[in-house]
Backbone as CSV, one residue per row, in Angstrom:
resi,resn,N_x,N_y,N_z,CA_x,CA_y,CA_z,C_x,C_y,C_z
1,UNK,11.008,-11.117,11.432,11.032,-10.990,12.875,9.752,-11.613,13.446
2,UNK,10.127,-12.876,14.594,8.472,-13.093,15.119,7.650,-11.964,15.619
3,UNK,6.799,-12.314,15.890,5.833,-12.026,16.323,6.558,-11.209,18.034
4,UNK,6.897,-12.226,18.366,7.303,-11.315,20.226,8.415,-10.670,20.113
5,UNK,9.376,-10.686,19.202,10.609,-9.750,18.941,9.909,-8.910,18.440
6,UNK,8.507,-8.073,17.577,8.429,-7.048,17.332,7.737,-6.809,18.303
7,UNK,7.133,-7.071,19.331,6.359,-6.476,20.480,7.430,-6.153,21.280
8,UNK,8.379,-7.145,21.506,9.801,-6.245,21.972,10.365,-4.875,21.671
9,UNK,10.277,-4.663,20.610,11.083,-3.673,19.654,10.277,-2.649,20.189
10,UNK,8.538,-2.718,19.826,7.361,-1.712,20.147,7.848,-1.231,21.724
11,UNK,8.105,-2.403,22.721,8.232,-2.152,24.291,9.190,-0.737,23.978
12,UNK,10.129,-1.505,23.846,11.795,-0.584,24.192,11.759,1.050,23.184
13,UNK,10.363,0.951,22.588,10.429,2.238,21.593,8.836,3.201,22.772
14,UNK,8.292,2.033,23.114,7.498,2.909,24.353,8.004,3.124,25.314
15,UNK,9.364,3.009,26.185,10.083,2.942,27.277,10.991,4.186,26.971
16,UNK,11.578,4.703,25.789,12.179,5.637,25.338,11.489,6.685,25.143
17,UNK,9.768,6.562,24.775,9.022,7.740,25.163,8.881,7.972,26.266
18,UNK,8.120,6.752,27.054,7.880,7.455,28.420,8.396,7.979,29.596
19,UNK,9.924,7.128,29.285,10.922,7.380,30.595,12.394,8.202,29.936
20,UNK,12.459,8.483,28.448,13.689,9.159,28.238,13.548,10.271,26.993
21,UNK,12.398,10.996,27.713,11.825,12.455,26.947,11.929,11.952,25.416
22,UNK,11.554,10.558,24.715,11.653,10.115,23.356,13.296,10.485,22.833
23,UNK,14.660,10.438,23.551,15.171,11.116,22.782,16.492,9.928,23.417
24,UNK,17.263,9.536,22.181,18.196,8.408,22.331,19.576,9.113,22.425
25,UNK,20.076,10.065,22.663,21.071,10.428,22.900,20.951,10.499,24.779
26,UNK,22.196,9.382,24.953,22.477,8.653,26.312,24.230,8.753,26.450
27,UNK,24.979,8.998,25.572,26.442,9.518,25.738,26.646,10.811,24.498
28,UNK,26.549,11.878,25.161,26.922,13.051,24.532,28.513,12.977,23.619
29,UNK,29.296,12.214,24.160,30.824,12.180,23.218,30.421,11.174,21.883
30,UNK,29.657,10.521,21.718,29.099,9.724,20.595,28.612,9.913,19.566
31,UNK,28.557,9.603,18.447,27.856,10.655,17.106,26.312,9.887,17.584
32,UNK,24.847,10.799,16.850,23.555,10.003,17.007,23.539,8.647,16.416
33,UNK,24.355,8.247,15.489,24.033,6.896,14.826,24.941,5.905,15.590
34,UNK,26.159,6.189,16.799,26.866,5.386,17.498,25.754,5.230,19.013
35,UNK,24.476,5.491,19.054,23.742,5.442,20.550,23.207,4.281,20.444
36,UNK,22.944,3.937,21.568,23.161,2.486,21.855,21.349,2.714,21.238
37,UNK,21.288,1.098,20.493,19.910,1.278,20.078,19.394,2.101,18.664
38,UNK,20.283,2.636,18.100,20.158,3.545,17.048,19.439,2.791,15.633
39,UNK,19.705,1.703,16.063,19.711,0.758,14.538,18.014,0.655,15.157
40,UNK,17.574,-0.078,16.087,16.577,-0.679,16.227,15.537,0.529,16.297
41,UNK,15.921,1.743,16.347,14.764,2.772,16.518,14.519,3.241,14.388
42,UNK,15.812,3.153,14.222,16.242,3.972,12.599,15.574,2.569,11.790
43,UNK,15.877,1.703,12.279,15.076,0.394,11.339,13.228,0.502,11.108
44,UNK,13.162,1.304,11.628,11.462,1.358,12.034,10.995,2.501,11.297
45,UNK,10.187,2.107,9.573,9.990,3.034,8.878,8.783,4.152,9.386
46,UNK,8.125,3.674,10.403,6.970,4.578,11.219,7.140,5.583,11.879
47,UNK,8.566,5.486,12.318,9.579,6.659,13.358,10.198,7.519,12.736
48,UNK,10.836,8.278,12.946,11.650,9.320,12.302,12.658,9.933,13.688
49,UNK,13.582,10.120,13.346,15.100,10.349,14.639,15.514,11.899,13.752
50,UNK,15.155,12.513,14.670,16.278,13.906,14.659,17.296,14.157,14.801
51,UNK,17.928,15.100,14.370,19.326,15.193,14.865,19.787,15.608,16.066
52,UNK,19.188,16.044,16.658,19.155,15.935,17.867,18.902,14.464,18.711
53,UNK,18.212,13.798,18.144,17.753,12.728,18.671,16.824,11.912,19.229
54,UNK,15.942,13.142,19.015,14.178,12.625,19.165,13.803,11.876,18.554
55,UNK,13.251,10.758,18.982,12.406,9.922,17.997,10.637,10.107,18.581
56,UNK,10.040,10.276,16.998,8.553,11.060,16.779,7.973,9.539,15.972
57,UNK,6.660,9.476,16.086,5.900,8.305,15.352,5.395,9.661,14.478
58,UNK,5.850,9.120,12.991,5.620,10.266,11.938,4.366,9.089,11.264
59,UNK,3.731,7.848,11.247,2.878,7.580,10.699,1.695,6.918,11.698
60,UNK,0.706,6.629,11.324,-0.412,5.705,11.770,-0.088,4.298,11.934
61,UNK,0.600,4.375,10.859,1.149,2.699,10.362,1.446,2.110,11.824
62,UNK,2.444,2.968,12.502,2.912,2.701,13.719,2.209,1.525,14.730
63,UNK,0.561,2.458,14.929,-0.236,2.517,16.061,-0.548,0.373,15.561
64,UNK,-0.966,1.230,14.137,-1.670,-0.102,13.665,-1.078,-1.374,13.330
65,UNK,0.577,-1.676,12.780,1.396,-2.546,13.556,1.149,-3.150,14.459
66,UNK,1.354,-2.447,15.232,1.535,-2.840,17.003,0.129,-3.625,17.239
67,UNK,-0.938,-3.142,17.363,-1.736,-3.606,17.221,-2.159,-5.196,16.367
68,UNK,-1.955,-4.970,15.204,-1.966,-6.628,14.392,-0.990,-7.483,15.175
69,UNK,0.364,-7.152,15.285,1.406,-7.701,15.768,0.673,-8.574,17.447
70,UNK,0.160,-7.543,18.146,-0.407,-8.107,19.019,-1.355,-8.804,19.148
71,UNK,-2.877,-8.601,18.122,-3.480,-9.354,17.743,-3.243,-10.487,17.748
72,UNK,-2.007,-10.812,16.680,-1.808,-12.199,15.806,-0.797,-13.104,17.271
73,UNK,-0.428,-12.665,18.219,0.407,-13.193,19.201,-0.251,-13.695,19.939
74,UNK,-1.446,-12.601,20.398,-2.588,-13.276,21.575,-3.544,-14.383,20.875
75,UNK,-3.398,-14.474,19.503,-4.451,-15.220,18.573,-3.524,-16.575,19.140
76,UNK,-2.553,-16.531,18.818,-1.046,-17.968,19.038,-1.324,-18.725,20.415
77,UNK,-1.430,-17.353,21.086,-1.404,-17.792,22.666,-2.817,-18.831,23.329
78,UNK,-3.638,-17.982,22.761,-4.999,-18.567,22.465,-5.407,-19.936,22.414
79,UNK,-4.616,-20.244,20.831,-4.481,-21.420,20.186,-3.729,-22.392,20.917
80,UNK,-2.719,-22.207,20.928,-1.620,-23.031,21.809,-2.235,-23.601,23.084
81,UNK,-2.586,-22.773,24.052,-4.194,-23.084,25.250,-4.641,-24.034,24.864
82,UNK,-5.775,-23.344,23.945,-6.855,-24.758,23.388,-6.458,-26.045,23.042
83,UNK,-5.104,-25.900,22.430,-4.676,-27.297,21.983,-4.377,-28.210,23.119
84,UNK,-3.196,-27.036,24.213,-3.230,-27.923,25.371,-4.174,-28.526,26.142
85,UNK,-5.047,-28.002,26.347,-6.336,-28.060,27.059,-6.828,-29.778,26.493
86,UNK,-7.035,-29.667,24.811,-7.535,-30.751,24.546,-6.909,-32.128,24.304
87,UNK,-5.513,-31.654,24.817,-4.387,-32.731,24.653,-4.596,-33.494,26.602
88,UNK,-4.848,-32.845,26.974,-4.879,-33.011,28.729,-6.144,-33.863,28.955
């Protein structure tokens, strides 16, 4: 996965904390593994999904991901600049 599809993934897993009490059950007639999004939260060995449907950051790993991931993107962005810059 690049680099901005996992800062994606990170977004839509901070958007589910902050705006939907962390918890992915969004159609009650649905089993938890049919909610929309189930794969992309359950794919993420840092998280952990209840049965109920909470999703909890059960490691550090998490924080620190996100972090490199972003690192290494703004490092790209950076680069890409400079090059233009010296191409101009």
């Amino acid at each position: 996965m690049e680099n901005w599809d996992q800062i994606y993934a990170y977004r839509k897993h901070r958007n589910l904390i902050a705006h939907d009490n962390a918890n992915i059950y969004r159609k009650p007639n649905k089993k938890l593994e049919e909610q929309k999004d189930f794969e992309l939260y359950n794919s993420n060995e840092n998280l952990d999904i209840t049965e109920t449907g909470h999703v909890f950051i059960k490691e550090i790993n998490y924080i620190n991901n996100l972090y490199d991931i972003s690192t290494q993107f703004l490092s790209q962005i950076i680069e890409a600049t400079r090059e233009k810059i010296e191409v101009e």
